[in-house]
C-alpha positions in Angstrom: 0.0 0.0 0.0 2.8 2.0 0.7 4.1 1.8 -2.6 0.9 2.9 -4.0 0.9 6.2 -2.0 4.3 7.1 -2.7 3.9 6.9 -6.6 0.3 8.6 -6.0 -1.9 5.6 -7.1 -4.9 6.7 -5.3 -7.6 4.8 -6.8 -5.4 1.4 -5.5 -4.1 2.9 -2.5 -7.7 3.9 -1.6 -8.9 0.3 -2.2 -5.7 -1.3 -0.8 -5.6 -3.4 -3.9 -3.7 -6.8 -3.8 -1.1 -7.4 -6.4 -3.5 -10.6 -7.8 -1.1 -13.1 -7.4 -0.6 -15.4 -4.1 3.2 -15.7 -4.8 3.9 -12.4 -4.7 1.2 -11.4 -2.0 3.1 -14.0 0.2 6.6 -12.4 -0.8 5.2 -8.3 0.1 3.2 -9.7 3.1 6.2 -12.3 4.9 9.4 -12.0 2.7 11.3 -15.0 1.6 9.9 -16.7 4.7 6.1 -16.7 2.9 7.3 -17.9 -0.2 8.8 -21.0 1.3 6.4 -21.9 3.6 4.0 -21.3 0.7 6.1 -23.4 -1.4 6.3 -26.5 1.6 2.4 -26.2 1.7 1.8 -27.1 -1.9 5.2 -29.8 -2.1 3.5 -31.5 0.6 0.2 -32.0 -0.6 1.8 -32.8 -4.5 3.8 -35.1 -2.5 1.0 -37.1 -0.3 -1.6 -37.1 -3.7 1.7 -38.9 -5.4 2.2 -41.2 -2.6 -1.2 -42.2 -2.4 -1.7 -42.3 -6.1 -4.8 -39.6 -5.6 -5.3 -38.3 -8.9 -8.2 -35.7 -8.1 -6.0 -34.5 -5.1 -3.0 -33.5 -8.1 -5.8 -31.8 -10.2 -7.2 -29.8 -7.4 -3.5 -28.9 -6.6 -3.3 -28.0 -10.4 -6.1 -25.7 -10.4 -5.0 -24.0 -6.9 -1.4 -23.5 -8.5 -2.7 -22.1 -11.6 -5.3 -19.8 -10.1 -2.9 -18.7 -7.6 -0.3 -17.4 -10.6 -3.2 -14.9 -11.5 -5.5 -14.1 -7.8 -4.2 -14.2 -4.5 -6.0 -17.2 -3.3 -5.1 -17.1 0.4 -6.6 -14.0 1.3 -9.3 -14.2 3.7 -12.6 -15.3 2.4 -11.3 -14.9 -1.3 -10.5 -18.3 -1.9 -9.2 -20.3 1.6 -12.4 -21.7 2.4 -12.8 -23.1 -1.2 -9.4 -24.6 -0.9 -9.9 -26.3 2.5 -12.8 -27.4 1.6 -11.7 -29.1 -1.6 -8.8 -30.9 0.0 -10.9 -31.5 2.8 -13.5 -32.9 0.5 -10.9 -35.5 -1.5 -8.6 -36.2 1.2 -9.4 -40.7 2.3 -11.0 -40.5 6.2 -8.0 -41.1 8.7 -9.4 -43.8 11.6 
């Protein structure tokens, strides 16, 4: 937001716009810390859909990765809740 102010982008400044793009919302929000946890979140659940052989789990990942190259789909209410609840929704019951 700062940014915006100082090059006298009031329109985004006054909407505290996001830069529509999860990887580089985490990287302005946390720093290279953001980015790798972001990066651990994803390689684990690529890595446990490859394990057990889930394909709908590696297409729901596909669609999240994709979709988060052009919105941030982190932010609150803008696309978490669909994302737990998918991976929710296809991960096998634990007993």
């Amino acid at each position: 937001m700062l940014c915006y102010e100082r090059d006298g982008v009031d329109y985004a400044a006054e909407r505290k716009l996001n830069p529509h793009n999860q990887w580089l919302q985490a990287g302005v929000a946390f720093g290279w810390p953001g980015i790798l946890v972001l990066i651990w979140a994803f390689a684990s659940v690529f890595l446990w859909a490859i394990r057990d052989r889930n394909g709908l789990a590696l297409l729901c990942l596909m669609l999240v990765l994709l979709h988060s190259a052009v919105e941030s789909v982190m932010e609150v209410q803008r696309g978490v809740v669909f994302i737990l609840w998918m991976f929710m929704s296809i991960a096998p019951a634990r007993r």
